[in-house]
C-alpha positions as CSV (number, residue, x, y, z in Angstrom):
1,X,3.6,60.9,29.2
2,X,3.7,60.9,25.6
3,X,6.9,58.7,25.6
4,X,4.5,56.2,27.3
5,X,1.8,56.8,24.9
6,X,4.5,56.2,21.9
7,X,6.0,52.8,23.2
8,X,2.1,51.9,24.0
9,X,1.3,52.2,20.3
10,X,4.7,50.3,19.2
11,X,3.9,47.5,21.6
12,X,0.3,47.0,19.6
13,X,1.9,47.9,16.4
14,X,4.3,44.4,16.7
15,X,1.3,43.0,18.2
16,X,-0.5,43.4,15.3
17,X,2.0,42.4,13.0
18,X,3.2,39.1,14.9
19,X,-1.2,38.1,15.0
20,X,-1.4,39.0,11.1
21,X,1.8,36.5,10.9
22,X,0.8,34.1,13.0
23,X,-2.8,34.0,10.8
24,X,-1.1,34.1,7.2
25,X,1.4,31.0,8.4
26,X,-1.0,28.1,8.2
27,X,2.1,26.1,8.2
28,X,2.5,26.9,12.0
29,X,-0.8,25.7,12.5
30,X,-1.0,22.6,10.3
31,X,-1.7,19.5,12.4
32,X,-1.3,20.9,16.1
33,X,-3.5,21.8,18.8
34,X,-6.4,19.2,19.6
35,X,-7.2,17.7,15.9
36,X,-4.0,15.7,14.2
37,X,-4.8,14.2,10.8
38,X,-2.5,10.9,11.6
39,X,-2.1,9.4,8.2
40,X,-0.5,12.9,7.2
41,X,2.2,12.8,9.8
42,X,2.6,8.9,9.0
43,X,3.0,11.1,5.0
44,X,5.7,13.1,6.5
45,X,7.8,11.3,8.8
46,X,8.3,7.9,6.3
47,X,12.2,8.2,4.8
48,X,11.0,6.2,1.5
49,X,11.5,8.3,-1.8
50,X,8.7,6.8,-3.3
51,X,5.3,7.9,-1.4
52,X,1.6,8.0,-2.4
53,X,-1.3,8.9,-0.4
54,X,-4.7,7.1,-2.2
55,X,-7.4,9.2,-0.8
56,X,-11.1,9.6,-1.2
57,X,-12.2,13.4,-2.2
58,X,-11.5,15.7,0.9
59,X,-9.5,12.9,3.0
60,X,-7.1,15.4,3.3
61,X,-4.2,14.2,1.1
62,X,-3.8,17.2,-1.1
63,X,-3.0,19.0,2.1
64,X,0.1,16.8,2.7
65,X,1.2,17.5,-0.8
66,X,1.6,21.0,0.0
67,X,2.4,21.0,2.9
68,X,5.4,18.6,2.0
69,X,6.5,20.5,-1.0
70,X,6.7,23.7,1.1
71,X,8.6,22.2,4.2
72,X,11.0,21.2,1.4
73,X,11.3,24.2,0.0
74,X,11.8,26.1,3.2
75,X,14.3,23.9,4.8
76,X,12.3,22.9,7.4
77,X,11.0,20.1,7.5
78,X,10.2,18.1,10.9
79,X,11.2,14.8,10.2
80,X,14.1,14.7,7.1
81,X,17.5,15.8,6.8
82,X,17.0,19.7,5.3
83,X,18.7,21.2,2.0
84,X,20.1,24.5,1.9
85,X,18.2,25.0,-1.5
86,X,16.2,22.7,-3.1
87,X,14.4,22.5,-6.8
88,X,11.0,20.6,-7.2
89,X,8.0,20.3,-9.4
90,X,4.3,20.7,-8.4
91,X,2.5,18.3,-11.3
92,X,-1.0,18.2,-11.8
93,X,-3.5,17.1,-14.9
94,X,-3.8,20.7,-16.6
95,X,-3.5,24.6,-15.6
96,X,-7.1,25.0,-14.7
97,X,-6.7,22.3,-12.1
98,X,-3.2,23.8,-11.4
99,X,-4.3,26.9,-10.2
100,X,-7.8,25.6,-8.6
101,X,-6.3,22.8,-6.3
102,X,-2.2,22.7,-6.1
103,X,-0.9,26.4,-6.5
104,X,-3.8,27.1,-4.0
105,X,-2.8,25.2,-1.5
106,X,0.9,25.7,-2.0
107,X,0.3,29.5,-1.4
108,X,-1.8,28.7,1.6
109,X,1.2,27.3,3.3
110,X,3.7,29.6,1.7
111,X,4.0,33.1,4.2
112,X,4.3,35.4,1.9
113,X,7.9,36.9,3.6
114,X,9.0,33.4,2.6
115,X,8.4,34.2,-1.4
116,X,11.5,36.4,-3.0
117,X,9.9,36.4,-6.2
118,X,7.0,35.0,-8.5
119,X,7.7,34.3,-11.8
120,X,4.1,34.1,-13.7
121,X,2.5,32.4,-17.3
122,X,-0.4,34.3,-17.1
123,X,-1.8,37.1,-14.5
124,X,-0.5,39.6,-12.2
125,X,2.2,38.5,-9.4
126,X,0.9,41.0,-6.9
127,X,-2.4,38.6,-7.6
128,X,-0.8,35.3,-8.1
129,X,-3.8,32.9,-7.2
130,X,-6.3,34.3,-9.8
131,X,-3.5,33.7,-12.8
132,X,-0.9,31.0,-14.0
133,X,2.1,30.4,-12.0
134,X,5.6,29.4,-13.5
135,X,7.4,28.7,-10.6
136,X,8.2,30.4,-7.2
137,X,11.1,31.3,-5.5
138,X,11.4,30.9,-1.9
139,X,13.3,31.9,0.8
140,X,15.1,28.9,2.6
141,X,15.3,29.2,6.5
142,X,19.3,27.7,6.1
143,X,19.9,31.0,3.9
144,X,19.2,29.6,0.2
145,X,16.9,30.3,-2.2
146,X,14.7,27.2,-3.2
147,X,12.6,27.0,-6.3
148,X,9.1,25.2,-6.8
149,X,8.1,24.7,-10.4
150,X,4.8,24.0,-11.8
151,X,3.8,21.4,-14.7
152,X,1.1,20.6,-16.1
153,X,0.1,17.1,-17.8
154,X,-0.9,18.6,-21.4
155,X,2.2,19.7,-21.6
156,X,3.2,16.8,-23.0
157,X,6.5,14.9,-21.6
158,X,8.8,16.8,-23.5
159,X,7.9,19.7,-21.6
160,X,9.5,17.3,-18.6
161,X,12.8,17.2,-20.1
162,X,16.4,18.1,-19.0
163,X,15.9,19.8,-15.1
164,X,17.5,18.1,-12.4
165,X,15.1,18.0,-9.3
166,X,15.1,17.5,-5.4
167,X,11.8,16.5,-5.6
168,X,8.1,15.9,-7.6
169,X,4.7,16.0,-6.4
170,X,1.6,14.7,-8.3
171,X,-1.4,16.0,-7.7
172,X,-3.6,13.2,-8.7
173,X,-2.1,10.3,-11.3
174,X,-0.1,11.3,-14.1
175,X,0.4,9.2,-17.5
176,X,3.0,6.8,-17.4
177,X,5.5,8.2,-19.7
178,X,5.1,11.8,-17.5
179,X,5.7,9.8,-14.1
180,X,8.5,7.8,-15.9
181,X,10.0,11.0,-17.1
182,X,9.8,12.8,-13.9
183,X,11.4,10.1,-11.8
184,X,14.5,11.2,-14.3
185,X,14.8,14.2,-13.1
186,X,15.2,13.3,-9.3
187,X,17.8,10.9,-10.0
188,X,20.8,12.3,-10.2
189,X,19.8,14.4,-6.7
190,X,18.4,11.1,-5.5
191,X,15.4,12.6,-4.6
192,X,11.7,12.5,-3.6
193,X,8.7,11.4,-6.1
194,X,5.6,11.4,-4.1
195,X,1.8,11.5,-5.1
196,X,-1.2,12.4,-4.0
197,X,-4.3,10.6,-6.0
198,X,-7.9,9.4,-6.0
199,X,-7.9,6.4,-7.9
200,X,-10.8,6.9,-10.4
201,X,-9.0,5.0,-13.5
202,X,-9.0,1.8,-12.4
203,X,-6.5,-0.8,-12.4
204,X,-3.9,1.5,-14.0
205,X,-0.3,1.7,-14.0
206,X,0.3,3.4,-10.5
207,X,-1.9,0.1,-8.9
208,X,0.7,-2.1,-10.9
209,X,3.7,-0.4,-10.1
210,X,3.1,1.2,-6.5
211,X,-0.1,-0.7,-5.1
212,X,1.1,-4.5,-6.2
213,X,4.7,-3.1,-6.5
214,X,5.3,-5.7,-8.4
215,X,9.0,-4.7,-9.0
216,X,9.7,-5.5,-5.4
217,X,11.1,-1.4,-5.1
218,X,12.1,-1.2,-1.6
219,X,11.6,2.5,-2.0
220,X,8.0,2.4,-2.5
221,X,5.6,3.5,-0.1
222,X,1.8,4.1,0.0
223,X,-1.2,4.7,2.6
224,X,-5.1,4.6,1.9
225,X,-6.8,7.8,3.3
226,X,-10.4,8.0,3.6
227,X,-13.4,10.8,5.3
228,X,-13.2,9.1,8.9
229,X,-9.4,10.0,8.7
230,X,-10.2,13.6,8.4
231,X,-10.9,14.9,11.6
232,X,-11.3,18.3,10.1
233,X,-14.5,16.8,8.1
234,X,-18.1,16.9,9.4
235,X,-20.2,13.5,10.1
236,X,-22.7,15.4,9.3
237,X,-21.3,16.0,5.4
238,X,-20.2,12.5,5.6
239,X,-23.6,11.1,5.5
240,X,-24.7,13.7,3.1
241,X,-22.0,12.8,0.9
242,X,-22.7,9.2,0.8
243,X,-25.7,9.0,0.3
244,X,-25.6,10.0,-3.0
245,X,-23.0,7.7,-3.9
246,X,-23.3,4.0,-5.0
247,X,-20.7,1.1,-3.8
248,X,-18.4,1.5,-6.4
249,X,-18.1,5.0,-6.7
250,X,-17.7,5.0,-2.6
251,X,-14.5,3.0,-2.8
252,X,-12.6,5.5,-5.0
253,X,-13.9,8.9,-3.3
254,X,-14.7,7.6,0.1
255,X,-11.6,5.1,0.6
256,X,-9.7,5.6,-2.1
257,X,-9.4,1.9,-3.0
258,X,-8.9,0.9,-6.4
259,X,-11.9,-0.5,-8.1
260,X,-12.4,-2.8,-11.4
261,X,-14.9,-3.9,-12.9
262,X,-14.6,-7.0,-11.3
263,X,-14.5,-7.4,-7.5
264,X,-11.6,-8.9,-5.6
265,X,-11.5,-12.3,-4.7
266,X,-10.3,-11.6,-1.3
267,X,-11.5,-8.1,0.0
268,X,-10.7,-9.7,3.7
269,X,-7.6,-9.1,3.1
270,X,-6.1,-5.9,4.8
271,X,-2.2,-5.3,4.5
272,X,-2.2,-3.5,7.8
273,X,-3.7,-6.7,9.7
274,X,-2.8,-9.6,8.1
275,X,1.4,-9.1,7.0
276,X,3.7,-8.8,10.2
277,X,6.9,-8.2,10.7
278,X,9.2,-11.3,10.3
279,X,10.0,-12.9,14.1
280,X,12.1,-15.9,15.2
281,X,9.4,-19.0,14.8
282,X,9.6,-21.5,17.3
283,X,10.4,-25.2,15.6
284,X,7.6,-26.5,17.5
285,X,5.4,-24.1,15.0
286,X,6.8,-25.6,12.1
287,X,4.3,-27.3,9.7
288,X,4.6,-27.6,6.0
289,X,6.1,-26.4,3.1
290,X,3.8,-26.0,-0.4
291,X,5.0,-25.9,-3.9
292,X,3.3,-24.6,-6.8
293,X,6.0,-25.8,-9.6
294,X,6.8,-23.7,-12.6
295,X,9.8,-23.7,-15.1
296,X,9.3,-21.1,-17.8
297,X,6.7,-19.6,-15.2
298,X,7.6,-18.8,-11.7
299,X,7.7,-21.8,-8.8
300,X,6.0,-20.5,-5.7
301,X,7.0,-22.3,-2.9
302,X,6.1,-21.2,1.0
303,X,6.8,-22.4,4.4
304,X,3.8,-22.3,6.4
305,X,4.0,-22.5,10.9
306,X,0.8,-23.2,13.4
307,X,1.0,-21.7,16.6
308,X,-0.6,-23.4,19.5
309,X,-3.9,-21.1,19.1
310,X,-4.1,-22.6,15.4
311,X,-2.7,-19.2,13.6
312,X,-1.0,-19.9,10.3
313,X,1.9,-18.1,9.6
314,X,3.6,-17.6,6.0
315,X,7.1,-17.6,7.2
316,X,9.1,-17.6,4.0
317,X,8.9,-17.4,0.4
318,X,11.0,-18.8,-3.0
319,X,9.6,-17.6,-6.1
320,X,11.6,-17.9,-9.1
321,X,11.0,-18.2,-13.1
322,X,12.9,-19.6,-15.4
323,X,14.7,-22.0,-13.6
324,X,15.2,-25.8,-13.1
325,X,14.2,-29.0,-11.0
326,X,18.1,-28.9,-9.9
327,X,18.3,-24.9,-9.1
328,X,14.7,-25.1,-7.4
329,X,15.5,-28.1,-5.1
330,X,18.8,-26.4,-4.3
331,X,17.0,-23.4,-3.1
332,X,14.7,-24.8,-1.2
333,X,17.2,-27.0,1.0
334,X,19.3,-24.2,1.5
335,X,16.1,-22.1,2.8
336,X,15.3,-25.0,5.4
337,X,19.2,-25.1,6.8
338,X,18.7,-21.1,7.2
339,X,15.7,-22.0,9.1
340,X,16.5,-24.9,10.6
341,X,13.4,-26.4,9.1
342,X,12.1,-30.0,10.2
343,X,12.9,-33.2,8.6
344,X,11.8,-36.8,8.6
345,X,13.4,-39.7,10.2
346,X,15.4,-40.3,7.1
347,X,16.7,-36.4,6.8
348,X,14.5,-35.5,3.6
349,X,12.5,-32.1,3.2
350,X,8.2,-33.0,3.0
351,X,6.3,-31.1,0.9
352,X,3.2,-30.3,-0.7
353,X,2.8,-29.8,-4.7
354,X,0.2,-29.3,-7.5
355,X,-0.9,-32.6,-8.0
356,X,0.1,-31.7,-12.2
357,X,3.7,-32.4,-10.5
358,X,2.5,-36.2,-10.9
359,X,2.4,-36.5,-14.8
360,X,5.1,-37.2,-17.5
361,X,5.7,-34.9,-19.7
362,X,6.8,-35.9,-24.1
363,X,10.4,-34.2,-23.0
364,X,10.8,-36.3,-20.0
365,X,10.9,-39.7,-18.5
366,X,10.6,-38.6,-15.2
367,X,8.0,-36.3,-13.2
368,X,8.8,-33.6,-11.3
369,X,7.4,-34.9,-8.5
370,X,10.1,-37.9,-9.0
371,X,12.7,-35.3,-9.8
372,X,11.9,-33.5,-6.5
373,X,12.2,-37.3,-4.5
374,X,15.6,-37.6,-6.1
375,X,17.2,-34.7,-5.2
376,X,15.5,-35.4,-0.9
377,X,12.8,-33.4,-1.1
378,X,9.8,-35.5,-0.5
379,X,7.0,-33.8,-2.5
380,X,2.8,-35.0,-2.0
381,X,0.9,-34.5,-4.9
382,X,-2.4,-35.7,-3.0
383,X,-3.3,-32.1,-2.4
384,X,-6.9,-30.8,-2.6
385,X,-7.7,-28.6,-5.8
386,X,-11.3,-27.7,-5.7
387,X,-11.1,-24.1,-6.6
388,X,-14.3,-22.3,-4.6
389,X,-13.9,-24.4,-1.7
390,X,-10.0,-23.4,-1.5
391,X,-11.3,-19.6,-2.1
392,X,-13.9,-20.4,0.4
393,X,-11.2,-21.9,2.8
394,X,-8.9,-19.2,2.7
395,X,-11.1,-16.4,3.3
396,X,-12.6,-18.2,6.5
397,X,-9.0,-17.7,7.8
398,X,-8.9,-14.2,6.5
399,X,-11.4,-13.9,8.4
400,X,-13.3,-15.2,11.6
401,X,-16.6,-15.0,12.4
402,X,-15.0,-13.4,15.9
403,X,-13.9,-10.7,13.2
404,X,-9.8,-12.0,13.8
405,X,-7.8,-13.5,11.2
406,X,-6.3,-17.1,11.7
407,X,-3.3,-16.2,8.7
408,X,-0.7,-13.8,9.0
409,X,1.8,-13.3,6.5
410,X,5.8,-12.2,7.2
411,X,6.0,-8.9,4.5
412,X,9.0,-10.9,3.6
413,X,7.0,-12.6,1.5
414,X,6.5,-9.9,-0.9
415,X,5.1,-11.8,-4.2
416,X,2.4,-13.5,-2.4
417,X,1.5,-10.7,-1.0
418,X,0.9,-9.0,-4.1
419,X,-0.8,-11.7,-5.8
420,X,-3.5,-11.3,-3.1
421,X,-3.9,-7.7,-4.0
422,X,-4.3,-8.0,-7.4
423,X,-6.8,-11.5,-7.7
424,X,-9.8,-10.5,-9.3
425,X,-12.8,-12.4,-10.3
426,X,-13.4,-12.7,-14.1
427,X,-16.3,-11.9,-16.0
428,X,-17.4,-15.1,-15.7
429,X,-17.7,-17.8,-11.9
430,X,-14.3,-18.0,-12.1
431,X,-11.0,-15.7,-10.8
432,X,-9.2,-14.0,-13.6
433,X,-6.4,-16.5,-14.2
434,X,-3.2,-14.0,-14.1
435,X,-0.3,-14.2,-11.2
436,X,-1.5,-17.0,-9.1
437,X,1.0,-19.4,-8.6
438,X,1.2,-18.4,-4.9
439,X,-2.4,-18.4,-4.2
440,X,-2.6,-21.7,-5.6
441,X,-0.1,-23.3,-3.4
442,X,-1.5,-21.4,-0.3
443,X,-5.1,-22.3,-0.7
444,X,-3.3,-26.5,-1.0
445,X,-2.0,-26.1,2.1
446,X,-4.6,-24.3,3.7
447,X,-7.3,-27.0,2.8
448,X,-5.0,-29.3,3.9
449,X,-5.5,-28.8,7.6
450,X,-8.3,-30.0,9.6
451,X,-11.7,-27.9,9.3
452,X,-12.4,-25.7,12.0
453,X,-16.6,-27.1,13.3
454,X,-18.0,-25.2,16.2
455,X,-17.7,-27.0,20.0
456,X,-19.9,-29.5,20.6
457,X,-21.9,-28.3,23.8
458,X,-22.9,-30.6,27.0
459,X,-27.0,-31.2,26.2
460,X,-29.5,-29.9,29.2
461,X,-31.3,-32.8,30.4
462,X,-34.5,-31.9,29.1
463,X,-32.7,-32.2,26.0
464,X,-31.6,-35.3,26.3
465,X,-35.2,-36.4,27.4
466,X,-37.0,-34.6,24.7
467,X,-34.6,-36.7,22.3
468,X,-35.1,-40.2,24.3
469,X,-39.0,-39.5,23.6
470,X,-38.6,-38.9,20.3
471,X,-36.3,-42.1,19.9
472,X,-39.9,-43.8,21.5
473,X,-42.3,-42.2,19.3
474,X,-40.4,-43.4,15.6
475,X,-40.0,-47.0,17.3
């Protein structure tokens, strides 16, 4: 009987252990069961090196930081090829915010059998959360011993100087020469920056260089996380919450969006809806191509396609600076044999340009519109430039009043694209004049095809009666 008794007791003893596990490894438990935050598994599972999450406050995005860092760390993680040991950096703004948000959440996910040893800058190791961590080492799952480092902004960069790292996490945005610094040190390892941030400085470097990615990185990645992405967060806090918020101050720490002091020109524009994926385009869709021209600045030139429901599509892009008449026309002609792009009865490429491609210039006898004709590409300069009616045009296919677009751009076409993201109106009536070259040549083309008007219904015949009396009444 007592043997019984015994084994009883053991049997509740591992019980008890394995429930006291099971509740300390909020790992285990992070996005299963009924709720699933989406946009933090779309976080983990994308193989780009360069990732940011742009979140409103309590979106969930630090989570995924953490969470990230310590499936690294661990050697386990769901959706990447695993290190035996890895070395990485937990970065955030200054040590007070270090150990209130980042180290907090790192030891929420980290089990504490996972940690071999805490190294400390201030407070007690057997009370890590209350003090100052210097870095942590953890127990890989493939038998290493992994090492997460934490950093702190007022540091200064030369305290970012010389380590070589697997990977970096920002909790919130850095100063440039910090990020610059710290995408050193994963080099050599080719390894992971990524960044978790509420975007409450503006147009800074990190919406230049990520956002716009105007460096064309292929390794650059980013999603917009806001409170209705939360599943975890109550409507009821939601509403509380924005309430006391004005618009401006909801698009940073609700959606996470970027603000200015200006407002875009085109908020209809939505990456996720409006640039596809490149597909074969049928010839019958073919339509134009429009040329913005530039020599020292860039020539933005676009090949545009109409489907049979009326959807534009922005099927290609040539955007060079720097260049001439000779290198430009030779693009574009080898462009439109890779397409097999339409020609006129006599074999030349028609186009659209900036009806400036008209005039003669003091350094030439020749236009470029005429320099264009030589070289069989048939350029019209009768293009319509009205500024707020082109703005006015393009938004209307932005946007429908059915609430679909009529434009959809191939993400091939990366520099118009990013001119779209970063058009802002000035302080005055007028858009800020900076990177335009392909909105110009877009809206041209756009307000180059027919107005959409509303169908003209079949009049009842009281209608038509009601009219003839009127007809009788003025005579």
């Amino acid at each position: 009987m007592g043997n019984i008794v015994e084994k009883i007791e053991k049997i509740r003893a591992i019980e008890a252990e394995q429930a006291r596990r099971k509740n300390e490894d909020a790992l285990s438990r992070y996005n299963t069961g009924d709720k699933v935050h989406e946009k933090q598994v779309a976080f983990h599972k994308c193989g780009k090196r360069n990732r940011w999450v742009f979140g409103g406050n309590r979106s969930g995005k630090t989570e995924c930081g953490a969470a990230e860092c310590v499936y690294m760390a661990r050697g386990i993680h769901p959706y990447r090829e695993n290190r035996r040991e890895v070395s990485g950096w937990v970065v955030s703004l200054s040590q007070q915010v270090q150990r209130d948000v980042a180290q907090k959440k790192i030891l929420h996910y980290l089990r504490r059998d996972w940690i071999e040893e805490i190294v400390m800058l201030s407070g007690r190791k057997d009370s890590p959360e209350s003090g100052i961590i210097d870095f942590i080492r953890v127990k890989s799952a493939l038998g290493g011993v992994s090492v997460i480092g934490f950093k702190s902004c007022d540091q200064g960069r030369e305290k970012f100087q010389g380590a070589s790292l697997d990977f970096v996490w920002f909790d919130e945005e850095p100063p440039h020469d910090i990020y610059t610094e710290c995408r050193m040190r994963v080099m050599d390892r080719k390894g992971d920056i990524f960044g978790t941030m509420t975007p409450l400085k503006g147009l800074t470097f990190i919406y230049n260089d990520v956002f716009l990615n105007r460096a064309n990185d292929p390794e650059i990645w980013y999603e917009f996380m806001e409170w209705s992405d939360n599943p975890y967060l109550d409507k009821g806090e939601i509403s509380l919450l924005e309430g006391c918020m004005d618009e401006r101050t909801l698009q940073s720490r609700k959606y996470g969006r970027f603000g200015a002091s200006e407002g875009l020109v085109y908020p209809e524009f939505d990456e996720s809806v409006h640039v596809i994926e490149p597909f074969p385009v049928p010839k019958e869709w073919q339509d134009n191509i429009s040329i913005d021209p530039g020599l020292n600045n860039p020539l933005s030139a676009h090949w545009y396609a109409v489907d049979f429901d009326d959807n534009v599509y922005v099927t290609y892009e040539h955007y060079e600076a720097g260049r001439d008449i000779d290198y430009h026309a030779n693009e574009i002609k080898r462009i439109c044999e890779l397409l097999q792009w339409k020609r006129d009865g006599r074999g030349r490429i028609c186009a659209m340009i900036d009806s400036a491609a008209k005039q003669r210039t003091l350094s030439g006898v020749k236009s470029v519109a005429e320099l264009f004709y030589e070289r069989g590409i048939l350029v019209n300069p009768e293009v319509e430039k009205d500024l707020f009616s082109g703005i006015a045009r393009v938004k209307s296919y932005l946007n429908q009043k059915n609430g679909l677009p009529n434009i959809f751009i191939f993400n091939t076409c990366v520099n118009l694209i990013s001119e779209i993201k970063g058009y802002y109106w000035g302080s005055g009536d007028a858009p800020r004049k900076a990177r335009d070259h392909s909105l110009d040549e877009m809206r041209y083309y756009l307000m180059s095809r027919p107005k959409k008007t509303p169908p003209k219904t079949e009049k009842t015949a009281v209608q038509k009666d009601k009219e003839a009396m009127m007809r009788r009444l003025k005579r």
